[in-house]
PyMOL CGO cylinders between C-alpha atoms (Angstrom):
from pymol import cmd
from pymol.cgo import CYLINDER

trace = [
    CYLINDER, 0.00, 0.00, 0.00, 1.12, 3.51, -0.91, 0.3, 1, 1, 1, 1, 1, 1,
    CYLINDER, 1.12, 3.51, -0.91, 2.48, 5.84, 2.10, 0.3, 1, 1, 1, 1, 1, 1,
    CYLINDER, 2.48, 5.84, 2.10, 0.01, 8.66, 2.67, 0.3, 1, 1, 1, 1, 1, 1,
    CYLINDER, 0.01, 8.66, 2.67, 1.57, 11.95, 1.52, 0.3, 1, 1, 1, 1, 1, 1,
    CYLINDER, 1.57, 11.95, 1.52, 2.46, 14.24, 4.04, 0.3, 1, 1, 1, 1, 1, 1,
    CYLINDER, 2.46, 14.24, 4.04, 1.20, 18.22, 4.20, 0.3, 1, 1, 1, 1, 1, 1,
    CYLINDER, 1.20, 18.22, 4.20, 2.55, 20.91, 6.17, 0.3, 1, 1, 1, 1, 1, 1,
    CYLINDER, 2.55, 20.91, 6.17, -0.01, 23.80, 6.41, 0.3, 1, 1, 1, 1, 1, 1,
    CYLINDER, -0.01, 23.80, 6.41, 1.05, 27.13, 8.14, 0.3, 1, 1, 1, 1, 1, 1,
    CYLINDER, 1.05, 27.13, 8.14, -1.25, 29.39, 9.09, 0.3, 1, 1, 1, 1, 1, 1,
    CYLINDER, -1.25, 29.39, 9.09, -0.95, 31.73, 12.50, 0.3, 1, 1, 1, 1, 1, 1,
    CYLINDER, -0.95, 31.73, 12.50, -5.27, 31.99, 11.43, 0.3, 1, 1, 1, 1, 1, 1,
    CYLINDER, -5.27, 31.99, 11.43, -6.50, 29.14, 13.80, 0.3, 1, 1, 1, 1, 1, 1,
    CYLINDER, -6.50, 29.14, 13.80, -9.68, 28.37, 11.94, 0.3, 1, 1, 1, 1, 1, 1,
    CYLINDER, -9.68, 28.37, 11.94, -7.77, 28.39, 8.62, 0.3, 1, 1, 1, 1, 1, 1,
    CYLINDER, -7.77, 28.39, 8.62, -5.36, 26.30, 9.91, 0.3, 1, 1, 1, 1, 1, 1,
    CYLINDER, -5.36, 26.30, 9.91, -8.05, 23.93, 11.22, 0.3, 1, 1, 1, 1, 1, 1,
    CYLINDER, -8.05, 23.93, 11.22, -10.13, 24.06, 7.88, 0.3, 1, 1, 1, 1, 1, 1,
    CYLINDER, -10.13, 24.06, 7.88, -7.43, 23.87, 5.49, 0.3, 1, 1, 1, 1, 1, 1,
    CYLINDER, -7.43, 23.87, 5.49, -6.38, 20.86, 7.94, 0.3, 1, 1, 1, 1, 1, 1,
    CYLINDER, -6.38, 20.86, 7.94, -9.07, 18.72, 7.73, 0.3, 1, 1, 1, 1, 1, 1,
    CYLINDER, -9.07, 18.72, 7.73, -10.30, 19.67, 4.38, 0.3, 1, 1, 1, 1, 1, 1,
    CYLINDER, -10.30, 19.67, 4.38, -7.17, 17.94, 3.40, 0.3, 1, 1, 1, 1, 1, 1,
    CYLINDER, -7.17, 17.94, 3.40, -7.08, 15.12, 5.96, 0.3, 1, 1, 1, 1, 1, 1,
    CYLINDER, -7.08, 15.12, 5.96, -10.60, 14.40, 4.57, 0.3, 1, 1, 1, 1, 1, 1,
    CYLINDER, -10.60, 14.40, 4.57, -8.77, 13.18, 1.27, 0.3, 1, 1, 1, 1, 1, 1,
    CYLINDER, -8.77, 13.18, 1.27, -6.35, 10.72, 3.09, 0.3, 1, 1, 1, 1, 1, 1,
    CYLINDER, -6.35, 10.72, 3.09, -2.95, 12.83, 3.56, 0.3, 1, 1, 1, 1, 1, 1,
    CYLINDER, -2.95, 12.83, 3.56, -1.14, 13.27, 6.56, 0.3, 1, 1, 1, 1, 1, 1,
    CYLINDER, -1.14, 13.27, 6.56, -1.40, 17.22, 7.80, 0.3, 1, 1, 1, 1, 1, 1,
    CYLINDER, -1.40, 17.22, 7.80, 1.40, 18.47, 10.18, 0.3, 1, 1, 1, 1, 1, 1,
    CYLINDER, 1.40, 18.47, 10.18, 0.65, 22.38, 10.94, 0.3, 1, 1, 1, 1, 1, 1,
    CYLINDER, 0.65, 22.38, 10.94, 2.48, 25.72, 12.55, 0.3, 1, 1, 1, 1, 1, 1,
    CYLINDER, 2.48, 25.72, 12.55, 1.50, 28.87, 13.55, 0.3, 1, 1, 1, 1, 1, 1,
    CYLINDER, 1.50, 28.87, 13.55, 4.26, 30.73, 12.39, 0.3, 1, 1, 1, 1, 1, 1,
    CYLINDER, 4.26, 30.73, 12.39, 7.39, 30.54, 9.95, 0.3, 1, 1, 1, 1, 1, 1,
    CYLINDER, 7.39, 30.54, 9.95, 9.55, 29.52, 12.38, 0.3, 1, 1, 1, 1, 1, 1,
    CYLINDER, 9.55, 29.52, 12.38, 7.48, 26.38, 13.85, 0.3, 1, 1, 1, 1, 1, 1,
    CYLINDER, 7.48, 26.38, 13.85, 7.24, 25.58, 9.93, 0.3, 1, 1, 1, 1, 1, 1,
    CYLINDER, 7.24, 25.58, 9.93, 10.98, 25.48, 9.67, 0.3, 1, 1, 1, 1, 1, 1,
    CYLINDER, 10.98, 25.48, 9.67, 10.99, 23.37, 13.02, 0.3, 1, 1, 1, 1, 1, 1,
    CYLINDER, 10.99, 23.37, 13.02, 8.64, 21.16, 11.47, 0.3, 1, 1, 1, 1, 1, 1,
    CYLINDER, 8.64, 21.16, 11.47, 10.19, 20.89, 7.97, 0.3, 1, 1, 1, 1, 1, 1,
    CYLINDER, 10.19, 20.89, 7.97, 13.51, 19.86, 10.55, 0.3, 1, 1, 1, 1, 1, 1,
    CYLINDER, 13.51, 19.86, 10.55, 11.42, 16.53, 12.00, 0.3, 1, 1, 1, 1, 1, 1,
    CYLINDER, 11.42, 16.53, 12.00, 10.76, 15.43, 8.89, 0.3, 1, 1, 1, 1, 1, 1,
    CYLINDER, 10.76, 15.43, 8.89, 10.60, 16.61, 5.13, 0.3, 1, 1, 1, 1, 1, 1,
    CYLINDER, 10.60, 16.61, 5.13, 6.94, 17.19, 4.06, 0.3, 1, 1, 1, 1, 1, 1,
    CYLINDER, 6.94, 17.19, 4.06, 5.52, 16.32, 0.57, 0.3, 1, 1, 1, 1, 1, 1,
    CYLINDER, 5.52, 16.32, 0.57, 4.41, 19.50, 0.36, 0.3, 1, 1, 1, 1, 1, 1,
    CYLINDER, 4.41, 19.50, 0.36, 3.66, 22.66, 1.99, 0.3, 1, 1, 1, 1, 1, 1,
    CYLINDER, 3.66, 22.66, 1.99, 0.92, 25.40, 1.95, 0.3, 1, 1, 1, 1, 1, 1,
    CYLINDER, 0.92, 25.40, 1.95, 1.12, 28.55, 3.87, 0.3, 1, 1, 1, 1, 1, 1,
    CYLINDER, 1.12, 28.55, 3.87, -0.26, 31.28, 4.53, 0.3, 1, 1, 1, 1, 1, 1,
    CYLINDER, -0.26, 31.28, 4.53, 1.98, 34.97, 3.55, 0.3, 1, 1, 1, 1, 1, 1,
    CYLINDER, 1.98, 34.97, 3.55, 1.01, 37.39, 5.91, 0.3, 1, 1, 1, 1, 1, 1,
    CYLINDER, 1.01, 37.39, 5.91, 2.12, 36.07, 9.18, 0.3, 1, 1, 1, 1, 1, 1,
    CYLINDER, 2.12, 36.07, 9.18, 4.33, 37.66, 12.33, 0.3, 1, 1, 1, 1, 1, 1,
    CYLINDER, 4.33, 37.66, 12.33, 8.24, 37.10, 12.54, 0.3, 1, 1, 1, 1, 1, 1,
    CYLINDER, 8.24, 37.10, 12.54, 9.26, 35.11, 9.23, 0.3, 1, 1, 1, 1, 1, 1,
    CYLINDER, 9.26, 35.11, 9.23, 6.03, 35.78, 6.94, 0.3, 1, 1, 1, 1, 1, 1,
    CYLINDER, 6.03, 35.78, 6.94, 5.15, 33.33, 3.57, 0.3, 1, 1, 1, 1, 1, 1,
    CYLINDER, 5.15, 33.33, 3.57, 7.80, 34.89, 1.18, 0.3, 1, 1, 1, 1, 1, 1,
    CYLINDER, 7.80, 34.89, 1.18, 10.46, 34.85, 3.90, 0.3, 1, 1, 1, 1, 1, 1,
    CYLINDER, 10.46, 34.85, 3.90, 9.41, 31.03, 4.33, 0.3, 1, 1, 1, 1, 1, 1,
    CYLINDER, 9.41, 31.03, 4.33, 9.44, 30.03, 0.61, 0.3, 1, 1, 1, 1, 1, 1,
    CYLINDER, 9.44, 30.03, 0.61, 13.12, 31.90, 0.07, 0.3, 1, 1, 1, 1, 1, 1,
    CYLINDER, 13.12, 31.90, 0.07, 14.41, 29.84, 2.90, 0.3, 1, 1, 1, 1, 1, 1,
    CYLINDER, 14.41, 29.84, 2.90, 13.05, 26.80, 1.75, 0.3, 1, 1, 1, 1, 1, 1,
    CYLINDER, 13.05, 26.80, 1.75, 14.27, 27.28, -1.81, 0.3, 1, 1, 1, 1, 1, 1,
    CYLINDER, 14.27, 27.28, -1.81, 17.45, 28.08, -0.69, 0.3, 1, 1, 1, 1, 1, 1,
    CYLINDER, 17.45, 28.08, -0.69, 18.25, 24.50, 1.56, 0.3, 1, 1, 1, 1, 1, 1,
    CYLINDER, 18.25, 24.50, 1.56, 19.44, 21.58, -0.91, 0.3, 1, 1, 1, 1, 1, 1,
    CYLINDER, 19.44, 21.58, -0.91, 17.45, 19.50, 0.97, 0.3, 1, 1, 1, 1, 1, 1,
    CYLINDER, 17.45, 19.50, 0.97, 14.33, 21.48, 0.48, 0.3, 1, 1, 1, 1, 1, 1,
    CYLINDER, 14.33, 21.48, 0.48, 14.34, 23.42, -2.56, 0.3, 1, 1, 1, 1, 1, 1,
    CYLINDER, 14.34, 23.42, -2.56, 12.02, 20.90, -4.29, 0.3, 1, 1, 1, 1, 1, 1,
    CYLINDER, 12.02, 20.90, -4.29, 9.39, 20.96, -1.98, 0.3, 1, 1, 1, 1, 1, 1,
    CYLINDER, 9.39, 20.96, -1.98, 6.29, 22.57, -3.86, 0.3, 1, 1, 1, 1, 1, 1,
    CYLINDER, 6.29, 22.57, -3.86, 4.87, 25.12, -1.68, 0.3, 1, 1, 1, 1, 1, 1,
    CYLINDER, 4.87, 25.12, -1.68, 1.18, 26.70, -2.60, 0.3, 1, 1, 1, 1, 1, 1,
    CYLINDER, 1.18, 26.70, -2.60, 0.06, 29.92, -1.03, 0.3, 1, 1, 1, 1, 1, 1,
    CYLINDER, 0.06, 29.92, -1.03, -2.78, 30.69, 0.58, 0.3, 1, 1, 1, 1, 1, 1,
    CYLINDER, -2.78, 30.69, 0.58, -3.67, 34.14, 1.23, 0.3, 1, 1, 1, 1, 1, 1,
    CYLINDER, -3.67, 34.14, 1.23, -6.58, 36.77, 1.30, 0.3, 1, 1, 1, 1, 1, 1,
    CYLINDER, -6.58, 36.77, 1.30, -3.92, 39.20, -0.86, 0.3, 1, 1, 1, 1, 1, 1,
    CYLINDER, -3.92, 39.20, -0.86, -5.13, 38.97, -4.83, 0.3, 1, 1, 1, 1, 1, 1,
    CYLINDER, -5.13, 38.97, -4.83, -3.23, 41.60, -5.94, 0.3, 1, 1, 1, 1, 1, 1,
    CYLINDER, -3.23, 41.60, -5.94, -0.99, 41.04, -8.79, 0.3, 1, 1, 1, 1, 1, 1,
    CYLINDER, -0.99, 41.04, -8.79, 2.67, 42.43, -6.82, 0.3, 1, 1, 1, 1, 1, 1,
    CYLINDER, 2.67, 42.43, -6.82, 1.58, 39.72, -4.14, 0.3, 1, 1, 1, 1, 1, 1,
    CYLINDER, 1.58, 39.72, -4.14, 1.61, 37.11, -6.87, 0.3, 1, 1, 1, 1, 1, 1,
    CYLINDER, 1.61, 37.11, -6.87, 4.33, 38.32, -9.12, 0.3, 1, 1, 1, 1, 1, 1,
    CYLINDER, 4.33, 38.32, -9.12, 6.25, 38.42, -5.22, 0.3, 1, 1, 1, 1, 1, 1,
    CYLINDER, 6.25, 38.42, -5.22, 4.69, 34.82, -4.38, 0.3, 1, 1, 1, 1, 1, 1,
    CYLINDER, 4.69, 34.82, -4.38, 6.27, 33.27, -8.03, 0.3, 1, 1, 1, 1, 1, 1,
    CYLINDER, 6.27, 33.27, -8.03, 9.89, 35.26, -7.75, 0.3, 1, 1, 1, 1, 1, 1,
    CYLINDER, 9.89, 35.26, -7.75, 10.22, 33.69, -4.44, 0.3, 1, 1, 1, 1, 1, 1,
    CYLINDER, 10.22, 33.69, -4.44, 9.47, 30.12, -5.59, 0.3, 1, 1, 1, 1, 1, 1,
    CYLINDER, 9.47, 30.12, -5.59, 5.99, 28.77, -5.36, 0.3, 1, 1, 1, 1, 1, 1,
    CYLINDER, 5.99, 28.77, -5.36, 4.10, 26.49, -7.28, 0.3, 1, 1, 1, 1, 1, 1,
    CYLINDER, 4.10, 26.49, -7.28, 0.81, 27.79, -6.79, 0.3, 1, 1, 1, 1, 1, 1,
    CYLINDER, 0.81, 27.79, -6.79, -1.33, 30.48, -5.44, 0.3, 1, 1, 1, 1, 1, 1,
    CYLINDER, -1.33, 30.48, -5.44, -4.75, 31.00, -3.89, 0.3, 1, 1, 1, 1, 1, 1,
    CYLINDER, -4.75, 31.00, -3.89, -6.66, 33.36, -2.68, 0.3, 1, 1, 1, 1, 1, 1,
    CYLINDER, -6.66, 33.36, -2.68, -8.76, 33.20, 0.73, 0.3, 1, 1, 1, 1, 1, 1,
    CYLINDER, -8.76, 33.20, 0.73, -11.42, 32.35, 1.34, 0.3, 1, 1, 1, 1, 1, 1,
    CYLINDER, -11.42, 32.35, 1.34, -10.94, 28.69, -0.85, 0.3, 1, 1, 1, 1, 1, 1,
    CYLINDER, -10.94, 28.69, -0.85, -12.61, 26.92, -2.34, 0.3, 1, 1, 1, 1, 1, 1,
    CYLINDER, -12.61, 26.92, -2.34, -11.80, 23.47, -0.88, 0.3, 1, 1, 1, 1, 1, 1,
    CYLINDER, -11.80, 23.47, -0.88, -12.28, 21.50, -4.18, 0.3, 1, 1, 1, 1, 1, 1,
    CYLINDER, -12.28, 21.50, -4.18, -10.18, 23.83, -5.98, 0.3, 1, 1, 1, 1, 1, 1,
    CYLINDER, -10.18, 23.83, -5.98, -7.19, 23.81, -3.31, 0.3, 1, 1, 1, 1, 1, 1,
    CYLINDER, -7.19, 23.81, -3.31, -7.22, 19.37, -3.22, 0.3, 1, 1, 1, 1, 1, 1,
    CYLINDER, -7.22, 19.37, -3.22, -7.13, 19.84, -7.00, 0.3, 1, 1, 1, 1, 1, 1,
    CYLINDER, -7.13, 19.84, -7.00, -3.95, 21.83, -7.36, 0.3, 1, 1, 1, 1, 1, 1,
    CYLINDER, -3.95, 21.83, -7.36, -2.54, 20.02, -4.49, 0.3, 1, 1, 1, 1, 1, 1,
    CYLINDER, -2.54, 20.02, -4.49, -3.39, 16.29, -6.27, 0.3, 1, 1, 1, 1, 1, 1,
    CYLINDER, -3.39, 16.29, -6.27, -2.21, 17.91, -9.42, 0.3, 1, 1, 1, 1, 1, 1,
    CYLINDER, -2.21, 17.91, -9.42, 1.24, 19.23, -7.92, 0.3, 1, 1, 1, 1, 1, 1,
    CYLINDER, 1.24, 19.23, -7.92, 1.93, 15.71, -6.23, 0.3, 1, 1, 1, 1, 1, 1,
    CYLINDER, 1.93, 15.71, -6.23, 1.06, 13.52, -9.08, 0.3, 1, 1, 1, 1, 1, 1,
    CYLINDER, 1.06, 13.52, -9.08, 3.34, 15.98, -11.41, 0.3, 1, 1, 1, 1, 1, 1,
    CYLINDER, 3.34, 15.98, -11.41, 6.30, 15.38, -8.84, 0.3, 1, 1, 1, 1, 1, 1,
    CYLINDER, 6.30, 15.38, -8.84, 5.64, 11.74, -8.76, 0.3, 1, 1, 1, 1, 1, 1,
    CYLINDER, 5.64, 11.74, -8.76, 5.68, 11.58, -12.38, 0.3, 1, 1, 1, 1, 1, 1,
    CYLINDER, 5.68, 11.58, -12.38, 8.98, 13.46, -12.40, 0.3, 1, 1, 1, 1, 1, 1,
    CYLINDER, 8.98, 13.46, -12.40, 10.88, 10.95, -9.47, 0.3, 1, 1, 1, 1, 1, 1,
    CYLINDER, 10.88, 10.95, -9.47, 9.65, 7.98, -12.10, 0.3, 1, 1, 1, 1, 1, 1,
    CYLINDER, 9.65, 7.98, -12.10, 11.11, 9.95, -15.08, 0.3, 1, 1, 1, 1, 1, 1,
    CYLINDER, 11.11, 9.95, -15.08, 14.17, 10.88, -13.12, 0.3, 1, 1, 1, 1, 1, 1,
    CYLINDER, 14.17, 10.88, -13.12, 14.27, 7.15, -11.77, 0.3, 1, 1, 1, 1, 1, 1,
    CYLINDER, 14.27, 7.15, -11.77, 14.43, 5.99, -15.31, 0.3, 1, 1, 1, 1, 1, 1,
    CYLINDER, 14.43, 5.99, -15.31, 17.16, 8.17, -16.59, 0.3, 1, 1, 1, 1, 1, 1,
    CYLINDER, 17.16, 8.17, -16.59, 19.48, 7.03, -13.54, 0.3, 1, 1, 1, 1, 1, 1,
    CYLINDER, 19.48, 7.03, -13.54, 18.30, 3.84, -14.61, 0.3, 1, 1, 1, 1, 1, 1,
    CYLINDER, 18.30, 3.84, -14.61, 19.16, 4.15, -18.29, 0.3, 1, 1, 1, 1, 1, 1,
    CYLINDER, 19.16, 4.15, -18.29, 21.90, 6.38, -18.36, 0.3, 1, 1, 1, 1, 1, 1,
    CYLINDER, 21.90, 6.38, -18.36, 25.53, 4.94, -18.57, 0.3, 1, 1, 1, 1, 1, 1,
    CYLINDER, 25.53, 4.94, -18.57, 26.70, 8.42, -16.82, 0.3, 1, 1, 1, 1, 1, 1,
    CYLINDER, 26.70, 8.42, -16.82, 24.85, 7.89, -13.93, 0.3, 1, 1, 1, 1, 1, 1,
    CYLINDER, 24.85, 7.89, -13.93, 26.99, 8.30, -10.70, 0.3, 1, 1, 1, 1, 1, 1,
    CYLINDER, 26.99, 8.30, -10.70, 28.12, 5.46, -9.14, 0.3, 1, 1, 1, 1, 1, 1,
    CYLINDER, 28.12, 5.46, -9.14, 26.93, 4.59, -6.04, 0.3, 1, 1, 1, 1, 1, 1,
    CYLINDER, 26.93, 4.59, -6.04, 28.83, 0.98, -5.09, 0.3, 1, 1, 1, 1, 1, 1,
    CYLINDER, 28.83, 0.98, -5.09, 30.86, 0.91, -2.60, 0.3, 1, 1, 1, 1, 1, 1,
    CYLINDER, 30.86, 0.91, -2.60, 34.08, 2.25, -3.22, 0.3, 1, 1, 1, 1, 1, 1,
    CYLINDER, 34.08, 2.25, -3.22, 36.79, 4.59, -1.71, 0.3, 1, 1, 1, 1, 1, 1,
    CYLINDER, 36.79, 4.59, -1.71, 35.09, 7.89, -2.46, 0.3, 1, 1, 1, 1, 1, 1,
    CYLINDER, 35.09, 7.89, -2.46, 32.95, 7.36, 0.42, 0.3, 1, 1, 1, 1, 1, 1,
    CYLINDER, 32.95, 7.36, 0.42, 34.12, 6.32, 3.83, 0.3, 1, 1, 1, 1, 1, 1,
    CYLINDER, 34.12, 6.32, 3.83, 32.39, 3.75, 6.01, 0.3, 1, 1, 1, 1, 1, 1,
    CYLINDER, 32.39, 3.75, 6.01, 30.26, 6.22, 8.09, 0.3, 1, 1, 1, 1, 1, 1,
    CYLINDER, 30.26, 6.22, 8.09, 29.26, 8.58, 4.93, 0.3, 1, 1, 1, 1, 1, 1,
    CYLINDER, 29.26, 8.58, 4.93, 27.88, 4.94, 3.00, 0.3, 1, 1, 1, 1, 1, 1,
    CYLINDER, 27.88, 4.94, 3.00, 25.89, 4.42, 5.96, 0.3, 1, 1, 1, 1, 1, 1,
    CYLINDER, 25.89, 4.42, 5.96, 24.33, 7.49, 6.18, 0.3, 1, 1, 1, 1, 1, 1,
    CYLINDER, 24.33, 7.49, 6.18, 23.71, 8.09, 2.24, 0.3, 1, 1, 1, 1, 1, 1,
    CYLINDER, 23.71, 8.09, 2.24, 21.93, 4.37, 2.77, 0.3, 1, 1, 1, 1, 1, 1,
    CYLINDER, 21.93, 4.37, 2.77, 19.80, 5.34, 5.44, 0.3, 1, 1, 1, 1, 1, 1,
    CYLINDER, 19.80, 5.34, 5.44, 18.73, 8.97, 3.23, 0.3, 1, 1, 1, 1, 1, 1,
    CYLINDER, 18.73, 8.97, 3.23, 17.79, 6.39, 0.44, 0.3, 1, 1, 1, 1, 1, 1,
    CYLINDER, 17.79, 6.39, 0.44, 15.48, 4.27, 2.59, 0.3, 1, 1, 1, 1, 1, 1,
    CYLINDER, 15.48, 4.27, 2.59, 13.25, 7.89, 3.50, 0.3, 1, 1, 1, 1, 1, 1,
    CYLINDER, 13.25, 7.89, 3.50, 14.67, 8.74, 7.13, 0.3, 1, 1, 1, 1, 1, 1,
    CYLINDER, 14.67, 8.74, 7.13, 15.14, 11.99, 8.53, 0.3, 1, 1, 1, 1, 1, 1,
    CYLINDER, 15.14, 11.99, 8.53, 18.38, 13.27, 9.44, 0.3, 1, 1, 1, 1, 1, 1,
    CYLINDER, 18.38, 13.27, 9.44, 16.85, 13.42, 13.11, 0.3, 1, 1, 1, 1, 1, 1,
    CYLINDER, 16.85, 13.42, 13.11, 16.06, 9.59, 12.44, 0.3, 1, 1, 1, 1, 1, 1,
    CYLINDER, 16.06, 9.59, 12.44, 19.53, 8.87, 11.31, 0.3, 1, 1, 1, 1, 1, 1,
    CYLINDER, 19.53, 8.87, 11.31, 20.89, 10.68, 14.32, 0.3, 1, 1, 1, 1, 1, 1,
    CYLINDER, 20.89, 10.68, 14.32, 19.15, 8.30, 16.67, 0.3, 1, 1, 1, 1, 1, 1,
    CYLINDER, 19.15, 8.30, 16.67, 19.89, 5.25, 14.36, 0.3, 1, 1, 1, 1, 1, 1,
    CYLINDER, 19.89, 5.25, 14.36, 23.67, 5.89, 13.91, 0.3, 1, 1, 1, 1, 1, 1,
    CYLINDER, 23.67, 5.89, 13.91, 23.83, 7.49, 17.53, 0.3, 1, 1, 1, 1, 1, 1,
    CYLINDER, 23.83, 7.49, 17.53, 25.51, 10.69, 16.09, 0.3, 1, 1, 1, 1, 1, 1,
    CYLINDER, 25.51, 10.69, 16.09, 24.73, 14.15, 16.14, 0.3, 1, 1, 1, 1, 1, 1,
    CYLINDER, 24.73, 14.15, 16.14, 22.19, 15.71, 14.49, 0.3, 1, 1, 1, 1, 1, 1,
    CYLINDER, 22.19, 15.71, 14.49, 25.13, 18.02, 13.19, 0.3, 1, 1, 1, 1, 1, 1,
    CYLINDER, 25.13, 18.02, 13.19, 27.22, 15.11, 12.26, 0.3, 1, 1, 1, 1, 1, 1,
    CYLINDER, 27.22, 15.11, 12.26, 24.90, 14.05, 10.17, 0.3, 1, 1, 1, 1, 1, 1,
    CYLINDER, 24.90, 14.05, 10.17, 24.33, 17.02, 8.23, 0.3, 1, 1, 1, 1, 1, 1,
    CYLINDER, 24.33, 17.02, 8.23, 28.18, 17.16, 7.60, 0.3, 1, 1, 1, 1, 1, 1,
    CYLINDER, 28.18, 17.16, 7.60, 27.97, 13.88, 6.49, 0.3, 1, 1, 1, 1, 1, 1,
    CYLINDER, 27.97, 13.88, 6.49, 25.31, 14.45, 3.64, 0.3, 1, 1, 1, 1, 1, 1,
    CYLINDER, 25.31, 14.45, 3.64, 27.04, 17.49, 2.58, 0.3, 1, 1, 1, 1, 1, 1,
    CYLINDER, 27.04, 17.49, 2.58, 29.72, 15.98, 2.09, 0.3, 1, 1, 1, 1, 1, 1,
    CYLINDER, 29.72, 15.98, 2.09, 28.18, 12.99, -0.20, 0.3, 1, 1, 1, 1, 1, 1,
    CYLINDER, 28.18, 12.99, -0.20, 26.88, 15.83, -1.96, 0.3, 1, 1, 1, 1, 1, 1,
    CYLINDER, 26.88, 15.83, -1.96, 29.88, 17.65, -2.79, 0.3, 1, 1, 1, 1, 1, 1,
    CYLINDER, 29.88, 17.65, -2.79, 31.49, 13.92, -3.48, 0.3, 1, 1, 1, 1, 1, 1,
    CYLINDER, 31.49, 13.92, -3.48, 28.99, 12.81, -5.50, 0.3, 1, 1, 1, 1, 1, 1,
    CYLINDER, 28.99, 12.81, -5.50, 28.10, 16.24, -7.43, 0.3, 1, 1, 1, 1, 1, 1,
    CYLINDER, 28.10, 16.24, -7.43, 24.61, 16.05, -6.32, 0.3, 1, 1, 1, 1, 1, 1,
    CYLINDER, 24.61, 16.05, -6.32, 22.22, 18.99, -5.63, 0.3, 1, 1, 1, 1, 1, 1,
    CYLINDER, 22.22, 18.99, -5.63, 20.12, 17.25, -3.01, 0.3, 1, 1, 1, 1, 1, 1,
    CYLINDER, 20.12, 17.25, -3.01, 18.70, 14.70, -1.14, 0.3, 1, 1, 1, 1, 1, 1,
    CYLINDER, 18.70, 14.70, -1.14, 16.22, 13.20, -4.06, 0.3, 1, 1, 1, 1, 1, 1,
    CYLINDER, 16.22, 13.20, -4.06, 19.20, 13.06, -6.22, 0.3, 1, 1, 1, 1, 1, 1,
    CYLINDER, 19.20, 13.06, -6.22, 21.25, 10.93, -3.69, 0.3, 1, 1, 1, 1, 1, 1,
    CYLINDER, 21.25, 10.93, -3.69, 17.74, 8.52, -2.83, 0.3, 1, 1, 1, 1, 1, 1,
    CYLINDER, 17.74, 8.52, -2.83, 17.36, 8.45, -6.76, 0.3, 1, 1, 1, 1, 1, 1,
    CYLINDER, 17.36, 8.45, -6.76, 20.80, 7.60, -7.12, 0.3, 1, 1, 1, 1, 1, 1,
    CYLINDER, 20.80, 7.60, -7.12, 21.22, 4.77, -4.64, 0.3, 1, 1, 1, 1, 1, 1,
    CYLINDER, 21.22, 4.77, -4.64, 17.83, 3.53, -5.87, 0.3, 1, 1, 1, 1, 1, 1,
    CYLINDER, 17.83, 3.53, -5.87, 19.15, 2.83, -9.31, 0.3, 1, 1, 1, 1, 1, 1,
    CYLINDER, 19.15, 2.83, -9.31, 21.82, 0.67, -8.13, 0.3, 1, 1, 1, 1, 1, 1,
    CYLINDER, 21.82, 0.67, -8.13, 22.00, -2.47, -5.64, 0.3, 1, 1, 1, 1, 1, 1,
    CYLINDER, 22.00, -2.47, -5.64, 22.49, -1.10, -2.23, 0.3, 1, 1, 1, 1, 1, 1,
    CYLINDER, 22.49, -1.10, -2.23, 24.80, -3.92, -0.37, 0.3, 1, 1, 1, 1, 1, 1,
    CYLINDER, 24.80, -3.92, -0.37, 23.78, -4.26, 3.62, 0.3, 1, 1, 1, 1, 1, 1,
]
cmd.load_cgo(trace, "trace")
């Protein structure tokens, strides 16, 4: 059976929050929420959403803030983001796209048009991973991910655990390292590797035979 996908919605509104919540849990995905930028950022932290919707005008780090941070993180900078807002001016929007979201709408939703975009947005990215998945598959460039001496013993464990979906928190607790450790590590597979992020390196191992 298919894992649930999993939405972050930020909101500091609590009865948006709580609408836009269960509107969405109504149609089977898991909904994490914050009340502010920062929570989102904690949240994003525990474990990488599938995607996020969020709200622009909020206190501290508002939606824009949010989505330039996001986009500018290797490990998040894929992560469709949709805004939700009561602002329909065209500088919000033109503001909204330059600062990297997918999508756009305008309060108060319509809930069958915001689970459209957001089934349309997750079945695009799905069919990009499979098309990605394929070339990795195909390609007789593709980087080579068996073990060998460009990785040392620690960084192969950690780019294995990445590939099987855990969170660096997760891998923390696994490997009993730091959470700061860990992050050193996966930059440094990166850099290695000449990946961008962490989809590349799960796409990567994926197309090869991962020893135990």
């Amino acid at each position: 059976k298919k894992m649930a996908n999993r939405l972050l919605v930020v909101d500091d509104d609590a009865s948006l929050l709580l609408a836009v919540s269960e509107t969405m849990r109504a149609e089977g995905y898991v909904v994490v929420t914050a009340r502010r930028g920062a929570e989102a950022l904690v949240r994003v932290a525990e474990r990488l959403p599938d995607l996020i919707i969020s709200d622009i005008r909020m206190p501290g780090m508002d939606g824009y803030q949010l989505a330039r941070h996001l986009r500018s993180a290797p490990h998040t900078r894929l992560v469709p983001i949709i805004f939700l807002t009561a602002k329909d001016e065209t500088a919000d929007r033109i503001a909204g796209f330059r600062s990297g979201v997918d999508a756009y709408i305008t309060k108060p939703f319509e809930p069958e048009e915001l689970v459209a975009i957001v089934a349309g947005i997750l079945e695009r990215v799905e069919r990009t991973r499979g098309d990605l998945a394929r070339l990795f598959g195909e390609n007789e460039k593709e980087v080579a991910f068996e073990r060998d001496e460009e990785l040392t013993d620690a960084e192969w464990r950690v780019a294995k655990a990445v590939a099987h979906g855990s969170s660096n928190k997760e891998i923390a607790k696994e490997l009993n390292l730091s959470l700061r450790t860990i992050e050193g590590h996966i930059s440094h597979i990166l850099d290695k590797k000449h990946l961008s992020n962490r989809v590349e390196l799960a796409l990567a191992i994926a197309g090869h035979k991962v020893p135990d």
